[in-house]
N, C-alpha and C positions, 0 to 999 in steps of 0.2 A: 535298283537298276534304272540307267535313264534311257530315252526314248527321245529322237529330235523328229519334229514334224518336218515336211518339205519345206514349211517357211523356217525352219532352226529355233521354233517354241519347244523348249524339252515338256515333257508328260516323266510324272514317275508313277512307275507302274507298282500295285501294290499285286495280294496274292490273288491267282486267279487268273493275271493276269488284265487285271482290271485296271485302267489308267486314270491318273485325274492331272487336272491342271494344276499348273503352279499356286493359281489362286485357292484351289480345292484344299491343295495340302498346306497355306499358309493357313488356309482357315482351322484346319482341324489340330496343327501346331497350337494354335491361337485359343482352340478347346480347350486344349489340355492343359496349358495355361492358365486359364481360367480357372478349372479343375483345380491344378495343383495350389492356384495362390486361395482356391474358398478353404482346399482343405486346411490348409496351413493355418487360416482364419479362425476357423472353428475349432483348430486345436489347442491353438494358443487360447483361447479362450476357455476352453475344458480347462488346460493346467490352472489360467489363475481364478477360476472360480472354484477352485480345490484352496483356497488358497483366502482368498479375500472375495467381500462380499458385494453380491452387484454391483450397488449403490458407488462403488469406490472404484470400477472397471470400467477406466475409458474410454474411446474411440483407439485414441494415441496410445495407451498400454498395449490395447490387442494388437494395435500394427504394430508395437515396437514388439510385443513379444511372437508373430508373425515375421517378421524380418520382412516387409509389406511396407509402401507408404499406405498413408491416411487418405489418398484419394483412392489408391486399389480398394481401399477397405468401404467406402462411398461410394463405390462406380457397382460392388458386389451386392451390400447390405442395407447400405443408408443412414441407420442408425445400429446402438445395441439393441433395441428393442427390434430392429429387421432384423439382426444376427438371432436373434430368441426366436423370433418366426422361423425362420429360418430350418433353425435347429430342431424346432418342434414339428414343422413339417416333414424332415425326413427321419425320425425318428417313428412318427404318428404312420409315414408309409410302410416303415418295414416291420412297424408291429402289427399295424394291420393286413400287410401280406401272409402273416405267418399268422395270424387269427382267423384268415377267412381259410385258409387250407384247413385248420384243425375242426372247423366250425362247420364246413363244408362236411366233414367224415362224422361228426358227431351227430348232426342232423340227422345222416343219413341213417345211423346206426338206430336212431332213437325217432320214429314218427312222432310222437307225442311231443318233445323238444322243439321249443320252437325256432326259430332263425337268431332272433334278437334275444334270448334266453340264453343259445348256447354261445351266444357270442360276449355276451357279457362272464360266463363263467369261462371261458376261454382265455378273453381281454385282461380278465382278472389274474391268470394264469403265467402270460405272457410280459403283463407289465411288472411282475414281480420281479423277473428276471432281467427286465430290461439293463444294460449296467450304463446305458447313457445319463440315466434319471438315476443317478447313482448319489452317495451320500453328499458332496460337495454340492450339487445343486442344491438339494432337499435343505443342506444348513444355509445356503446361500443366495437361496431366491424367493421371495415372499412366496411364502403357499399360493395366497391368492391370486401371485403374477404367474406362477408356476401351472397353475390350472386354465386359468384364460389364457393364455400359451397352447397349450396342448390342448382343452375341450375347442378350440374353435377347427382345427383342421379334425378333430376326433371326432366331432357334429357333423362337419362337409361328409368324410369321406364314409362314415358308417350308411348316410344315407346314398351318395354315390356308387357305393358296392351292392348295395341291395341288404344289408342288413336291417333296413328298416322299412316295409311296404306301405300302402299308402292307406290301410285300415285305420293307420294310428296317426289321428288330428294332430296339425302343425303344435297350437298348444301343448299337446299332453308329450306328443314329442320331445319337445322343449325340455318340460320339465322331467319326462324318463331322462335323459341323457344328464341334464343337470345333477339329479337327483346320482345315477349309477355312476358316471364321473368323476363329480365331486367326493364320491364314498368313496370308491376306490382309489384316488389320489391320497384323498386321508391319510387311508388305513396304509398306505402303503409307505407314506412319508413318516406314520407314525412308528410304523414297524423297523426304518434306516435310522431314524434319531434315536432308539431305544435301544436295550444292550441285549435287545435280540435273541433272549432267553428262550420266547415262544418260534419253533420251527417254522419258514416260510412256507410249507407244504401246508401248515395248522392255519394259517393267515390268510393266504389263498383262499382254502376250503370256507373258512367264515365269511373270509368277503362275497364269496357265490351263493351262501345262503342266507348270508344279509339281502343281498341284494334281488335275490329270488324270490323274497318275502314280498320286499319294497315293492316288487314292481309286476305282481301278481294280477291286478285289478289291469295294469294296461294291457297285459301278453295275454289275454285269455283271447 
C-alpha cells in the first residue's frame, strides 16, 4: 500500500500500519540483497569443497559458482580465508545457542556439574551432529586450518556467554580450551574419515569422558 505525504514523498506502509521512507525500504531491499548474494557465497562454496580441495578454491571459482562477480565476493568476505571466518562464525553461533540452552537444563538438573564441564559434554554432543563440519570439509581443509577456524570464535564466545568464570586464569584457560577443542575436533574429524563402524552415540560418550578426565585439575 502507498501513502503520498502533502509534499507528494510516497511512505510505504508496512504491517501495523507502520510507515517508512523510501530510503528506509531501499535500505532494507538492499539487506536482503546482501543476505541473499552471502548466501549464495557460502553455498557455492559448500558444493565445491565437497568436491576439490581448499588449496585449489578460488576467489573466481566461488563467484563463478555463486553467479556473483569477484568484487560482490570482496566487498562481503575479502579473501577465502574471511569466507572460512566467516563460516566458522556462524556455525560456532548456532552451535553454541543450542549448547547453552541444554547446558543451562543440565546444570540445573545436576548442582555438582559444573558450568564448563556440562558444556564441554554437551559441545561434544552437538558438534557431532553438526552437518556443516560435515565430511567434505574434514577431507578437505587441513585439520589444523579447520581448528584455528573454529577454536578462535569457540574461545570468544564460550567466554562471552558465561561459560567460563573468572576463577580460571587467563593461561590455564588457554590451554583448557586448546586442550578440550582440539580433542574434540580430532575425535570427531577421526570418526567422518573412518568407515564409522563405532556408533556416534559411543564417540560422543568417550569424547565427555576423555575430556572430563583431562580437565579435572582445572574444574575443581
Amino acid at each position: 500500500m502507498r501513502l503520498v505525504r502533502p509534499g507528494g514523498a510516497r511512505l510505504a506502509v508496512g504491517q501495523g500500519g507502520h510507515s517508512m521512507t523510501m530510503g528506509e525500504k531501499n535500505d532494507r531491499q538492499g539487506d536482503r540483497r546482501v543476505r541473499r548474494s552471502r548466501r549464495s557465497i557460502v553455498a557455492a562454496f559448500d558444493r565445491l569443497i565437497t568436491e576439490v580441495p581448499l588449496e585449489q578454491i578460488t576467489v573466481s571459482a566461488i563467484a563463478r559458482e555463486a553467479d556473483v562477480d569477484r568484487k560482490t565476493f570482496y566487498q562481503h568476505f575479502g579473501s577465502v580465508d574471511g569466507l572460512l571466518d566467516a563460516i566458522a562464525d556462524d556455525v560456532v553461533t548456532g552451535l553454541l545457542d543450542e549448547v547453552e540452552l541444554a547446558t543451562r537444563a543440565r546444570v540445573e538438573a545436576a548442582a555438582d556439574v559444573t558450568p564448563l564441564r556440562a558444556f564441554f559434554a554437551v559441545l561434544a554432543e552437538h558438534l557431532s551432529q553438526n552437518e556443516t563440519l560435515g565430511r567434505g570439509f574434514c577431507e578437505h581443509v587441513p585439520s589444523e586450518l579447520l581448528f584455528e577456524h573454529l577454536s578462535r570464535p569457540l574461545a570468544r564466545q564460550s567466554v562471552e556467554r558465561g561459560f567460563v568464570n573468572g576463577d580460571v586464569p587467563d593461561e590455564e584457560l588457554e590451554m583448557l580450551l586448546a586442550f578440550g577443542l582440539g580433542g574434540l575436533f580430532s575425535l570427531y574429524r577421526w570418526w567422518l574419515l573412518s568407515d564409522q563402524s563405532v556408533p556416534l552415540v559411543e564417540v560422543t560418550r568417550y569424547a565427555s569422558q576423555l575430556l572430563e578426565g583431562g580437565t579435572n585439575s582445572l574444574l575443581r
